[in-house]
LUMZA-139199 format. One record per residue (C-alpha): chain; x, y, z; residue in three letters. Coordinates in pm, whole numbers. Example, Ala and Ser with C-alpha at 12.3 -4.5 7.8 and 13.67 -1.06 7.14 Angstrom:
2
PT unit      X      Y      Z code
PT    A   1230   -450    780  ALA
PT    A   1367   -106    714  SER
//
This chain:
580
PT unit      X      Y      Z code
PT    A   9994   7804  13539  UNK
PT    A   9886   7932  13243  UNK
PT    A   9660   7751  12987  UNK
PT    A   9866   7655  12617  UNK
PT    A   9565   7822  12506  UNK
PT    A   9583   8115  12620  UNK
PT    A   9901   8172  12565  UNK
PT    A   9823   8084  12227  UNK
PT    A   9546   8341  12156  UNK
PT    A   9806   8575  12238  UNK
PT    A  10036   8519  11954  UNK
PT    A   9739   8425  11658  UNK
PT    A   9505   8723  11665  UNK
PT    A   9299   8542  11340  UNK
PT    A   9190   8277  11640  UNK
PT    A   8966   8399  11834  UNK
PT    A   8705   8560  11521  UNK
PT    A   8753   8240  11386  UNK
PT    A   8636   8009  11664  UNK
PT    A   8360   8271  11775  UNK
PT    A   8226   8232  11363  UNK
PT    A   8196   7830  11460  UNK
PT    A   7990   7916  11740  UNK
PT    A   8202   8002  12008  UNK
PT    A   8049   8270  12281  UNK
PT    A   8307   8546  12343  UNK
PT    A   8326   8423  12687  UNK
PT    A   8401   8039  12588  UNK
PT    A   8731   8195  12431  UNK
PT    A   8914   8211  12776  UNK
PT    A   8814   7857  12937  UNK
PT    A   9006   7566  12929  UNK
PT    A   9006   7408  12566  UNK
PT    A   8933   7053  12554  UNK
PT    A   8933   6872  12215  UNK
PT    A   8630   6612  12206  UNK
PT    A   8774   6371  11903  UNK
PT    A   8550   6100  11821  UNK
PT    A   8536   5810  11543  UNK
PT    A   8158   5894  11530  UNK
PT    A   8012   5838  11174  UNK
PT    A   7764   5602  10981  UNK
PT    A   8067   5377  10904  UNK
PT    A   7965   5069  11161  UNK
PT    A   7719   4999  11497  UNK
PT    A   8075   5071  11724  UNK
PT    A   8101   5456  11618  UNK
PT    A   7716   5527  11445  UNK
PT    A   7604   5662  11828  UNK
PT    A   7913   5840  11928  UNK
PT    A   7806   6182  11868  UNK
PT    A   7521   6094  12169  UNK
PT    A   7861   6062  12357  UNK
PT    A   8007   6328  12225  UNK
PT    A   7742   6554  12336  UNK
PT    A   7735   6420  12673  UNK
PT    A   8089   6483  12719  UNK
PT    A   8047   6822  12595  UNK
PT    A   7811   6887  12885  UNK
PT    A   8060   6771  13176  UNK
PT    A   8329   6982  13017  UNK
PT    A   8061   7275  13023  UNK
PT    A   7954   7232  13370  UNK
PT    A   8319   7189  13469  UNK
PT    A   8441   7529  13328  UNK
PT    A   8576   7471  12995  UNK
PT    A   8444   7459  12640  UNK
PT    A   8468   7167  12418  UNK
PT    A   8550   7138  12035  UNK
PT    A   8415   6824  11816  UNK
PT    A   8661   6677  11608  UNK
PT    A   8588   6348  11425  UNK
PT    A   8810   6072  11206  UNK
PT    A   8596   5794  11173  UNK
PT    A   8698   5413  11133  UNK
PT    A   8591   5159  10899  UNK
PT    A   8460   4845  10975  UNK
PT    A   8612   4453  10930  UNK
PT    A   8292   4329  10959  UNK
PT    A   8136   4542  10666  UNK
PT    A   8456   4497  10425  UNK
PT    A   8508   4067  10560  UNK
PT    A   8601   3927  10186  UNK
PT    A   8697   4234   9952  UNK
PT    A   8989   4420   9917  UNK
PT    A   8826   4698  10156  UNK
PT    A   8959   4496  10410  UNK
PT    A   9326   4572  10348  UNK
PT    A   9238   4877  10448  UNK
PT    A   9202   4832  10777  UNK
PT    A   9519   4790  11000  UNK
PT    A   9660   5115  10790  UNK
PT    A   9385   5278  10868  UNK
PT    A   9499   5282  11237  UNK
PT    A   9776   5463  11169  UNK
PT    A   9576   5806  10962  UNK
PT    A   9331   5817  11226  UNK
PT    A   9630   5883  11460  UNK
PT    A   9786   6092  11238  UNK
PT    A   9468   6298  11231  UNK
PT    A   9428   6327  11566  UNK
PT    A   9791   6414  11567  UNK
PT    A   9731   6740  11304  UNK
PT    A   9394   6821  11472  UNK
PT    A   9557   6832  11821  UNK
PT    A   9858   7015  11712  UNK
PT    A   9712   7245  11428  UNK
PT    A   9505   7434  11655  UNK
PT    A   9563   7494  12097  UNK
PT    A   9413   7246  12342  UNK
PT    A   9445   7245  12729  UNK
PT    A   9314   6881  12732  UNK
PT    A   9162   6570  12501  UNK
PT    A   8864   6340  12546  UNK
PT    A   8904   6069  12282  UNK
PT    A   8561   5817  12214  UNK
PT    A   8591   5509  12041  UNK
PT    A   8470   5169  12047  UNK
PT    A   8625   4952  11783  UNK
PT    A   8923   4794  11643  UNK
PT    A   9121   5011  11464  UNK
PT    A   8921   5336  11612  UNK
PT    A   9043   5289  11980  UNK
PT    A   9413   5172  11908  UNK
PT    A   9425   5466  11663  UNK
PT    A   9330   5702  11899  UNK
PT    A   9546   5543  12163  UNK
PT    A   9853   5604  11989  UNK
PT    A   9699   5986  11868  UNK
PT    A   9641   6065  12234  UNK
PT    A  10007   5946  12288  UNK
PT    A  10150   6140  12018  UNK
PT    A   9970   6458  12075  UNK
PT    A  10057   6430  12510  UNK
PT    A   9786   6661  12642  UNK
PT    A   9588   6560  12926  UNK
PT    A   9353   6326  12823  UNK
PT    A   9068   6097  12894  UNK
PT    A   8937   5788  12676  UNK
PT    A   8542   5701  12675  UNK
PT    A   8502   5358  12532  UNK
PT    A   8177   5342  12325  UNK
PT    A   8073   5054  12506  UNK
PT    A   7876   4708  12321  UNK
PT    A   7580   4634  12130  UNK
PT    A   7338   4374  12282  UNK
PT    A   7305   4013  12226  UNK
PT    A   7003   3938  11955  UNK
PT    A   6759   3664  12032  UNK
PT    A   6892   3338  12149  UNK
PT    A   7176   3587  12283  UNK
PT    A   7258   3504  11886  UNK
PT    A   7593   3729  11866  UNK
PT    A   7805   3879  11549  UNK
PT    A   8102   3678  11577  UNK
PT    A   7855   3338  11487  UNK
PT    A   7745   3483  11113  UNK
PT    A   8098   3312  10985  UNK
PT    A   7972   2997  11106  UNK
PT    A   7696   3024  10991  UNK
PT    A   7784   3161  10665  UNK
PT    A   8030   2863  10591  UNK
PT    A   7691   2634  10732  UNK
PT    A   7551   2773  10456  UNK
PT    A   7786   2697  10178  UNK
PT    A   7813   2308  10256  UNK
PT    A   7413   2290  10256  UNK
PT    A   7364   2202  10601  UNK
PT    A   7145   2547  10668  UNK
PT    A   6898   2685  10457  UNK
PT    A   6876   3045  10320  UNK
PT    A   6635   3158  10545  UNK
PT    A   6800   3014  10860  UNK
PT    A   7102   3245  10746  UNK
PT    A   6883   3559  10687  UNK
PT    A   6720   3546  11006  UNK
PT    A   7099   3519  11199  UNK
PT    A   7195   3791  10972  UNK
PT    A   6889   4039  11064  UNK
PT    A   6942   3936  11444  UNK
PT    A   7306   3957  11502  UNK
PT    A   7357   4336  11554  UNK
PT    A   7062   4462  11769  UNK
PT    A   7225   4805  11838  UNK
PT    A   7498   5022  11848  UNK
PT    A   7823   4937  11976  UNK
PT    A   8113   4690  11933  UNK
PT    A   8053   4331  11833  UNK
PT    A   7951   4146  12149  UNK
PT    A   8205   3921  12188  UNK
PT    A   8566   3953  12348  UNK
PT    A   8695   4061  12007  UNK
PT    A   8951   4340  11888  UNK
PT    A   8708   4604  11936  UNK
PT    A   8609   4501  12297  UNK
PT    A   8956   4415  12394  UNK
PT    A   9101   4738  12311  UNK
PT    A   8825   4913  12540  UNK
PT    A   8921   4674  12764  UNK
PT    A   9311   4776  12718  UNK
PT    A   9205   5174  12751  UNK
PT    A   9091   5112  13120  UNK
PT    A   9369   4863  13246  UNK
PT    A   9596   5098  13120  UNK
PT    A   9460   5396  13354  UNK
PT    A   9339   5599  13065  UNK
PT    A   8993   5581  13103  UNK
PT    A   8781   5630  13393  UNK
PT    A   8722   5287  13650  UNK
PT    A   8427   5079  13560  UNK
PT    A   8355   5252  13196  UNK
PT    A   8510   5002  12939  UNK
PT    A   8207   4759  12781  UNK
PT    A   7898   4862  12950  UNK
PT    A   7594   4845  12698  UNK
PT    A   7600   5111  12438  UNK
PT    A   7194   5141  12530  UNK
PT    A   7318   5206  12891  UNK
PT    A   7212   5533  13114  UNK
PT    A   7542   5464  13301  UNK
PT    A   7777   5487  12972  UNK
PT    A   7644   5870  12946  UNK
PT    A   7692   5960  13245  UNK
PT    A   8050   5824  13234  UNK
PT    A   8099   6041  12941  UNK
PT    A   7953   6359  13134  UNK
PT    A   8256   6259  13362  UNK
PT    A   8503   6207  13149  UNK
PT    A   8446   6589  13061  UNK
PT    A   8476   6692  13356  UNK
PT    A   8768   6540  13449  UNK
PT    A   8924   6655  13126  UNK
PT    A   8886   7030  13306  UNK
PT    A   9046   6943  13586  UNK
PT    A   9301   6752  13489  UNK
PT    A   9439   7073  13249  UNK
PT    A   9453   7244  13547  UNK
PT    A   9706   6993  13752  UNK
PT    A  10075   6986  13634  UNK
PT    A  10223   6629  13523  UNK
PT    A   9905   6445  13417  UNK
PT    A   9964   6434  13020  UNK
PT    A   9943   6044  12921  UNK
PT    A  10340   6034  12931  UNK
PT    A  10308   6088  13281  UNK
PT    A  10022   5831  13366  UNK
PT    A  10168   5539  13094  UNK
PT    A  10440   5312  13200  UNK
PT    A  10611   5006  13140  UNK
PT    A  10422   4934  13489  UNK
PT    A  10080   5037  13323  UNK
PT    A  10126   4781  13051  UNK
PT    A  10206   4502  13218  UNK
PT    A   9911   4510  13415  UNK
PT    A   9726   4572  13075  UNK
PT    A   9886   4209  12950  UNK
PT    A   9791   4024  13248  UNK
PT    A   9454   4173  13250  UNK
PT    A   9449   4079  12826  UNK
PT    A   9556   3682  13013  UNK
PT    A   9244   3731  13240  UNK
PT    A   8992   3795  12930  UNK
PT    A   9132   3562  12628  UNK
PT    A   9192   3877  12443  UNK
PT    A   9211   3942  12074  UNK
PT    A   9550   3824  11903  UNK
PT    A   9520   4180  11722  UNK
PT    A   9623   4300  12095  UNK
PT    A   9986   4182  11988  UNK
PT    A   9963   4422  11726  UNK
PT    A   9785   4708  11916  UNK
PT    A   9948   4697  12244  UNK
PT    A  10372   4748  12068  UNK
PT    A  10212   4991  11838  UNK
PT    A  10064   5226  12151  UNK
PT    A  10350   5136  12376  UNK
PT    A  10624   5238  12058  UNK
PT    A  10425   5627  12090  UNK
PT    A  10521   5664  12474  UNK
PT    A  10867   5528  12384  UNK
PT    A  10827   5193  12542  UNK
PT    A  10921   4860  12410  UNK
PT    A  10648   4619  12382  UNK
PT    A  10686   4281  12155  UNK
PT    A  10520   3932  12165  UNK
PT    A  10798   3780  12366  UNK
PT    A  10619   4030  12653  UNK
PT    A  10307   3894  12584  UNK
PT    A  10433   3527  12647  UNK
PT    A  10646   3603  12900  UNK
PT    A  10313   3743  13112  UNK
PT    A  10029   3516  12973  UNK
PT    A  10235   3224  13154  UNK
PT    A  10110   3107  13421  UNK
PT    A   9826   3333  13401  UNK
PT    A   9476   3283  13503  UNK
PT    A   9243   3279  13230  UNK
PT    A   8895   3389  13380  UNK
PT    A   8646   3526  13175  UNK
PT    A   8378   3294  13025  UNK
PT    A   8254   3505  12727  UNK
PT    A   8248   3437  12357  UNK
PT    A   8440   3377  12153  UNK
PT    A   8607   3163  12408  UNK
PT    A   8309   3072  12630  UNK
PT    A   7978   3093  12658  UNK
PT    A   7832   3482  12703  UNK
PT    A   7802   3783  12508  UNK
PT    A   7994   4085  12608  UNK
PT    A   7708   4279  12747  UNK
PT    A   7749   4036  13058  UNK
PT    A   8082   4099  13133  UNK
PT    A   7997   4503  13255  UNK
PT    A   7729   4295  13422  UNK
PT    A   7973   4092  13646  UNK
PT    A   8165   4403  13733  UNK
PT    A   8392   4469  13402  UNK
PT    A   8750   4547  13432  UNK
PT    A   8762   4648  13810  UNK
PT    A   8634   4241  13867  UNK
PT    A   8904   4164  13625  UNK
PT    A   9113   4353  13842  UNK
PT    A   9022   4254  14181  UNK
PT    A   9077   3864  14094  UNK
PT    A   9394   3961  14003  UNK
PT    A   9500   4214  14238  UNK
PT    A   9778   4056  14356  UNK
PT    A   9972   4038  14037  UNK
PT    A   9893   4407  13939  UNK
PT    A  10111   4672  13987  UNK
PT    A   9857   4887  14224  UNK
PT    A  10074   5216  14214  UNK
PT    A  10038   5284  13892  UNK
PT    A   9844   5646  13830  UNK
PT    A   9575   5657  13679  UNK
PT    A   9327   5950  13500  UNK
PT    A   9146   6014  13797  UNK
PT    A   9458   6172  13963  UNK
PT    A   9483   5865  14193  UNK
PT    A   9671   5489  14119  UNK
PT    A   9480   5176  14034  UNK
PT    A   9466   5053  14421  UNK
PT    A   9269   5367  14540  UNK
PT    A   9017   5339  14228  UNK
PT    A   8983   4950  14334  UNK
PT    A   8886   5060  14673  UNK
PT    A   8682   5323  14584  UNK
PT    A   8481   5141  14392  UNK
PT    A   8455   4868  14640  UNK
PT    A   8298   5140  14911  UNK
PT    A   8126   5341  14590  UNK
PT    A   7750   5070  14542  UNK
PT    A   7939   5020  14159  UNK
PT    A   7951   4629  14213  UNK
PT    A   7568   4618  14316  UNK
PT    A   7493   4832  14021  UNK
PT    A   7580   4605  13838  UNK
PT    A   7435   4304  13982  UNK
PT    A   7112   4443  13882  UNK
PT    A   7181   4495  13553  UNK
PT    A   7270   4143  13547  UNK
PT    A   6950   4047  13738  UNK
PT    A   6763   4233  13444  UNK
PT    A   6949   3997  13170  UNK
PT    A   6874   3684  13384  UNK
PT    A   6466   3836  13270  UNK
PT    A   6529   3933  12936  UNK
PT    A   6664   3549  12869  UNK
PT    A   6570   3320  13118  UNK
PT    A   6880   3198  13254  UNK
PT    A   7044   3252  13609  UNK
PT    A   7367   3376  13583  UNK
PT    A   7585   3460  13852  UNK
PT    A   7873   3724  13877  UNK
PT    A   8094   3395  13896  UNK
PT    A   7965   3219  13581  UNK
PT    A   8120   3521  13376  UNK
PT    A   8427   3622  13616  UNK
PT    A   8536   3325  13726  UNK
PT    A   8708   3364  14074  UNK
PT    A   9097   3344  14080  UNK
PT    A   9081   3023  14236  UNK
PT    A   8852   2816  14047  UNK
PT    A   8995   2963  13675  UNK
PT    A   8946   2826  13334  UNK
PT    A   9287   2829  13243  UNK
PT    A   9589   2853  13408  UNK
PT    A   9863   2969  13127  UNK
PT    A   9694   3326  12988  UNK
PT    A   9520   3224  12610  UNK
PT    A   9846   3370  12373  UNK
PT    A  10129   3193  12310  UNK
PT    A  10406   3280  12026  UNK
PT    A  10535   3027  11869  UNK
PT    A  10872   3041  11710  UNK
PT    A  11111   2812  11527  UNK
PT    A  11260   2782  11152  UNK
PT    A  10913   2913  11017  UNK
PT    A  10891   3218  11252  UNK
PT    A  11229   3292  11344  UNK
PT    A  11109   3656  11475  UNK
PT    A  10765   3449  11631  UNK
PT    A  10414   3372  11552  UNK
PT    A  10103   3429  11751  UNK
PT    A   9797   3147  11860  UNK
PT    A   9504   3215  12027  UNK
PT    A   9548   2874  12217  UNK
PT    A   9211   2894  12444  UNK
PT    A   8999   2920  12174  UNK
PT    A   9234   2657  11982  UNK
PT    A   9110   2257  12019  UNK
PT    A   9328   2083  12264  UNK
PT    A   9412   1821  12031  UNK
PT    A   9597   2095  11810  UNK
PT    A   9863   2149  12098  UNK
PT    A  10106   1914  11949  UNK
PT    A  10076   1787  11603  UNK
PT    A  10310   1687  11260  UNK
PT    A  10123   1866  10925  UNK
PT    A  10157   1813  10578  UNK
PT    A  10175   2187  10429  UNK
PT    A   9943   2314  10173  UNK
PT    A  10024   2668  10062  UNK
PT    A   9846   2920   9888  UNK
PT    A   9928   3259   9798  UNK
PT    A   9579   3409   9844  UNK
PT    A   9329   3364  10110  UNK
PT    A   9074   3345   9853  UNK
PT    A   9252   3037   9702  UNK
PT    A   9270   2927  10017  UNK
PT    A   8907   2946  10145  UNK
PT    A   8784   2784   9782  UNK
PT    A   8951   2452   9900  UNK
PT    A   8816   2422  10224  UNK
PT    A   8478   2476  10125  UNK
PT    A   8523   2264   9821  UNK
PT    A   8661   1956  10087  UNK
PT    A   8970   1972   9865  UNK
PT    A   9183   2018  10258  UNK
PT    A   9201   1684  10385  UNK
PT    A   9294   1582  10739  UNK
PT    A   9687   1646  10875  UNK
PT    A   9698   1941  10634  UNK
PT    A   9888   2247  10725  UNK
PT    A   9686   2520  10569  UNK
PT    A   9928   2838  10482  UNK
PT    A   9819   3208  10361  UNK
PT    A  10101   3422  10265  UNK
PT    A  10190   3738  10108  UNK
PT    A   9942   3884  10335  UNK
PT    A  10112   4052  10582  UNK
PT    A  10203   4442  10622  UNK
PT    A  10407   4491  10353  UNK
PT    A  10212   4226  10099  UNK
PT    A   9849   4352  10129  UNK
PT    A   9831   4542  10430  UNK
PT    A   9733   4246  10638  UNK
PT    A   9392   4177  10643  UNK
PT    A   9224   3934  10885  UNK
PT    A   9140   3580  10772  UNK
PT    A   8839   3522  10897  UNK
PT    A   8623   3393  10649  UNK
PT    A   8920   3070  10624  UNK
PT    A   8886   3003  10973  UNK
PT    A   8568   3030  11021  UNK
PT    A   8535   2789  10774  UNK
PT    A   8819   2552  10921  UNK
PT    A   8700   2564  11276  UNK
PT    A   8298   2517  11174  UNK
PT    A   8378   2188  11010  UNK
PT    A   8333   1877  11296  UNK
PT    A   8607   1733  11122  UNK
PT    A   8903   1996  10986  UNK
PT    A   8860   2194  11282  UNK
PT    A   9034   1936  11560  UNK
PT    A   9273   1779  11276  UNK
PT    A   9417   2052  11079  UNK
PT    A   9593   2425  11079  UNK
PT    A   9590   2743  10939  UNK
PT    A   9930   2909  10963  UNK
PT    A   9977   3247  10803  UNK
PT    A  10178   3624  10821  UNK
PT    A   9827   3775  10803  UNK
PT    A   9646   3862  11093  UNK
PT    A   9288   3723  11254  UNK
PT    A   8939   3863  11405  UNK
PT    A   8914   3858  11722  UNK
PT    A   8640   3681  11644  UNK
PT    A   8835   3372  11525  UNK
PT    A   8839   3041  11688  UNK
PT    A   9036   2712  11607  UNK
PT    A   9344   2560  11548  UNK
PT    A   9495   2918  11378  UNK
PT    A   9831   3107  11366  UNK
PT    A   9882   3468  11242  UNK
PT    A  10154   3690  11238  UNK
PT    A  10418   3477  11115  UNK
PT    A  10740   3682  11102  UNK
PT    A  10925   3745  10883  UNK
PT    A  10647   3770  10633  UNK
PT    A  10650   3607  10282  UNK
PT    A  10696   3969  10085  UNK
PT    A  11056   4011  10252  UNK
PT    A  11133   3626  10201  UNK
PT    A  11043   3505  10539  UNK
PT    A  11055   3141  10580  UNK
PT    A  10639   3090  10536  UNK
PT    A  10715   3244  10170  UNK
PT    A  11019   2964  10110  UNK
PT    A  10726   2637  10258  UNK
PT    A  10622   2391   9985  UNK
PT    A  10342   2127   9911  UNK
PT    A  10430   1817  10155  UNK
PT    A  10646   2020  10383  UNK
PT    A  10591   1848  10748  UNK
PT    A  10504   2108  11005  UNK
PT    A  10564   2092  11397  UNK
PT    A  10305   2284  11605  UNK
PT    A  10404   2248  11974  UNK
PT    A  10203   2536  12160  UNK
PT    A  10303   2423  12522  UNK
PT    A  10701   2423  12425  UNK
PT    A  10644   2719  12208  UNK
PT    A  10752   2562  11889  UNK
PT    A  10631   2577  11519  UNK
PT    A  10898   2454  11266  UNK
PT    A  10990   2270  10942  UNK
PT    A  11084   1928  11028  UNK
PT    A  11016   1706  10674  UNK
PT    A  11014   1788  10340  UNK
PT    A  10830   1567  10089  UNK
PT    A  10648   1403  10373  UNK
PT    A  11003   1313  10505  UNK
PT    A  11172   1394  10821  UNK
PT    A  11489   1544  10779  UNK
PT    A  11734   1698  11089  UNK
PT    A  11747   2040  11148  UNK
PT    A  12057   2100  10923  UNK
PT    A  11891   1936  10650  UNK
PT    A  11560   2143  10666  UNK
PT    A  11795   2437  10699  UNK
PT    A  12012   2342  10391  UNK
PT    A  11717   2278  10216  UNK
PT    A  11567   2638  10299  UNK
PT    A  11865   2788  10194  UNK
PT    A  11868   2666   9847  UNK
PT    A  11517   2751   9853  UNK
PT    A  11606   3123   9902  UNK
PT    A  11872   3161   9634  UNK
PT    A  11574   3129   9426  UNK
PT    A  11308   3259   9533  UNK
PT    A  11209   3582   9383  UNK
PT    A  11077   3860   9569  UNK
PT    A  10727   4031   9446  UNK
PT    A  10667   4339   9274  UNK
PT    A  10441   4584   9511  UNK
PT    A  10101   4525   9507  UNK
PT    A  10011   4903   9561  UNK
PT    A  10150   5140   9365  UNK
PT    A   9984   5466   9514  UNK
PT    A   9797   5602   9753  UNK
PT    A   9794   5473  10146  UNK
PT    A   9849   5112  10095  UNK
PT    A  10168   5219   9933  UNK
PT    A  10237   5415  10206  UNK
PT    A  10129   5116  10477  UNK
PT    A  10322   4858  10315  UNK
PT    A  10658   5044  10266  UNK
PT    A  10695   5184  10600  UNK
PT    A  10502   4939  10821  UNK
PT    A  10710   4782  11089  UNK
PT    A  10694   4364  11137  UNK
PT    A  10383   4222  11272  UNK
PT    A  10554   4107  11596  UNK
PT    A  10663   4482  11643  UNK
PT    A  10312   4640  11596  UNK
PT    A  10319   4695  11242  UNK
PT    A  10335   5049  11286  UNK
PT    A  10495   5305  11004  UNK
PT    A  10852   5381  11070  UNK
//
């Protein structure tokens, strides 16, 4: 068969001066065309040593035959906008970086794609590009920074911010945490959105076995990016291996269960629909729920448990996921290496992989003085932390389309509880009161208007943080809103809730002394009193109704520019928030 661009180059006789005045040899012209596209910049840790990558990858694709281009969108960082409007940038930002990818791809001919990311909105974004654009294609997660001293990781500067604020730490305590916290390049070392979505790029058979999460400092992650190009090279040579070809329904259930296995982010909810809606497939939270019952819940790394994410490449990373699993996956499922997820299992089995990484582990066991096993991470199938996945979506006359609780990292005695509501518009209203003790005990704590469509849905971490760092709030009240979390965020907190407040969703209609149900194990989270009263159903529901003849929708909040774009044409939360 011949290459798209070569056919190409016959028909646009400006392309081949053109490419040779960027540095192409003459003889590069005629090799398979693979675009490299990378997030790399000086934007955050997770993309700042991508172009190391990048390189790397350009060698495999080299000594495989073909000639790679560098293309780059970079992504912006939570952690660096956490508390300023910057941060309702962020979920829209997904969607331009695939776009770009989308006009880079399609602007100019390419046999095949290698795509590098490592964080939140970088790796989803290039997830759905790589979709979109349906060339054959290979992902190279960026892999994670180190733990600091004291294995002190990212996710633990919120606590120790809000520490901070009630007096109980001095300045200097937070200044060290804050010059310790990010040792090196790559994502935040936790099981957050940025290491989930690696995560999500290998289950899904889009990147190569064994690459998602290793140390960003690691020897192995560049020579996984050597291979990538190579197999970018071959795989433009072998008809029906485009992404729509590897990708199916089959691909992301296995994906789900292996999100169950990990306690991954709740911004997976959002993600996961969003890639799944490129490759025409139907993904919503009900698909989430449906899977993360009765699922084991295995991995023991922060924010959930006890390790940074550096250990859990150390314990054998997504194939060890995988194995403990095994029988619940759906083992025919192809994969990038031009064979399905069974073969890859049991190649890596015979391949020395798993004792690789048992002496990296060995090595960590040095650096901190602690004996960890490969079971202390990866807990086996049989002995499992949980046994119902770690996402549940809630729904009820407050969510009627569902809401979405991180319930492993949520206090048991949060499961089932009656709250008095106490709404704000604004998570910076909100916040205030916490920190000023003005939140008492049985409070429902709501954030609205900050979903797609009010402010482009910006995480509320700093409010959680805050919640869950407290002794006191964090097992005895909740924070309910249509905004979205970190995946950093622990406690007794529910995002997501659809509809949102800007198109008069029931969380927009809640007033002060409303009494909110939270049942997690029967799925429920519903209006039940108002005024500190029970009413019945029919009351609430009458009550809500009268409500709504007067409430008043807002006027946008952006008048120009992308977040005007974003919150027109972004899809609900439970559907991936995605532009339609």
């Amino acid at each position: 068969m011949e290459l798209r661009s070569q056919e190409i180059r016959k028909i646009a006789p400006e392309l081949d001066p053109l490419r040779i005045g960027t540095g192409w040899r003459t003889e590069d012209l005629s090799k398979p065309q693979v675009m490299i596209e990378s997030t790399y910049g000086d934007s955050h840790p997770g993309s700042g040593h991508l172009n190391i990558l990048v390189e790397a990858v350009r060698v495999g694709i080299e000594e495989a035959g073909g000639y790679g281009a560098r293309y780059y969108c970079t992504d912006i960082c939570d952690g660096e906008s956490q508390g300023t409007d910057g941060i309702n940038y962020s979920l829209a930002s997904r969607e331009m970086i695939a776009n770009m990818i989308e006009i880079h791809a399609n602007a100019t001919p390419f046999d095949a794609g290698v795509y590098l990311a490592s964080c939140d909105k970088g790796m989803p974004g290039n997830l759905m590009g790589l979709a979109r654009v349906d060339i054959p294609s290979v992902v190279v997660p960026g892999g994670t920074m180190n733990a600091g001293p004291d294995m002190l990781t990212l996710e633990q500067l919120g606590m120790y911010s809000a520490r901070y604020q009630r007096g109980e730490i001095d300045e200097k305590t937070l200044e060290w945490a804050k010059c310790n916290a990010c040792p090196s390049c790559g994502a935040c070392s936790f099981i957050g959105t940025a290491s989930t979505m690696q995560i999500m790029a290998e289950a899904l058979g889009l990147a190569l076995p064994g690459s998602a999460l290793m140390p960003a400092t690691s020897p192995d992650l560049l020579a996984f990016a050597r291979e990538a190009g190579k197999q970018a090279v071959k795989l433009a040579s072998i008809p029906h291996m485009c992404p729509s070809d590897i990708v199916t329904m089959d691909s992301f259930e296995n994906a789900i269960l292996v999100h169950a296995a990990v306690s991954g982010s709740t911004n997976c909810l959002l993600h996961i629909p969003a890639i799944a809606h490129e490759f025409d497939i139907e993904i919503t939270g009900d698909t989430f729920d449906r899977l993360h019952r009765n699922a084991r819940y295995l991995l023991d790394v922060r924010p959930a448990g006890r390790w940074p994410a550096e250990c859990f490449y150390y314990a054998g990373g997504v194939p060890a996921i995988m194995e403990e699993i095994r029988d619940y996956l759906h083992l025919d499922v192809m994969t990038v290496t031009g064979k399905t997820l069974g073969e890859n299992l049991d190649k890596l089995r015979r391949s020395g992989f798993y004792e690789r990484c048992q002496k990296w582990l060995q090595e960590f066991n040095q650096r901190y003085q602690v004996l960890l096993s490969r079971e202390d991470i990866i807990r086996p199938y049989e002995n499992a932390i949980g046994t119902d996945g770690s996402i549940a979506v809630l729904r009820g006359n407050l969510a009627p389309e569902g809401a979405v609780i991180k319930h492993t990292a949520c206090p048991k005695e949060m499961f089932r509880a009656v709250l008095r509501a106490r709404p704000f518009d604004s998570e910076e209203e909100c916040l205030d009161a916490v920190l000023k003790h003005k939140v008492q005990k049985g409070d429902a704590v709501f954030i609205r208007y900050e979903g797609p469509k009010g402010s482009g849905m910006p995480e509320m971490f700093y409010t959680s943080e805050a919640i869950s760092s407290d002794k006191e709030l964090g097992k005895s009240i909740a924070l309910i809103t249509d905004g979205r979390f970190s995946g950093a965020s622990t406690g007794p907190v529910i995002g997501h809730c659809s509809p949102e407040a800007v198109d008069g969703g029931p969380i927009a209609l809640v007033e002060e002394g409303d009494l909110i149900e939270i049942d997690v194990e029967e799925r429920k989270l519903n209006i039940i009193g108002i005024a500190g009263e029970r009413k019945t159903m029919e009351e609430v529901e009458a009550i809500l109704d009268e409500r709504r003849k007067n409430w008043k929708p807002r006027k946008p909040k952006y008048k120009k520019g992308v977040l005007r774009l974003f919150s027109e044409h972004a899809v609900s939360p439970m559907k991936g928030a995605y532009l339609e």
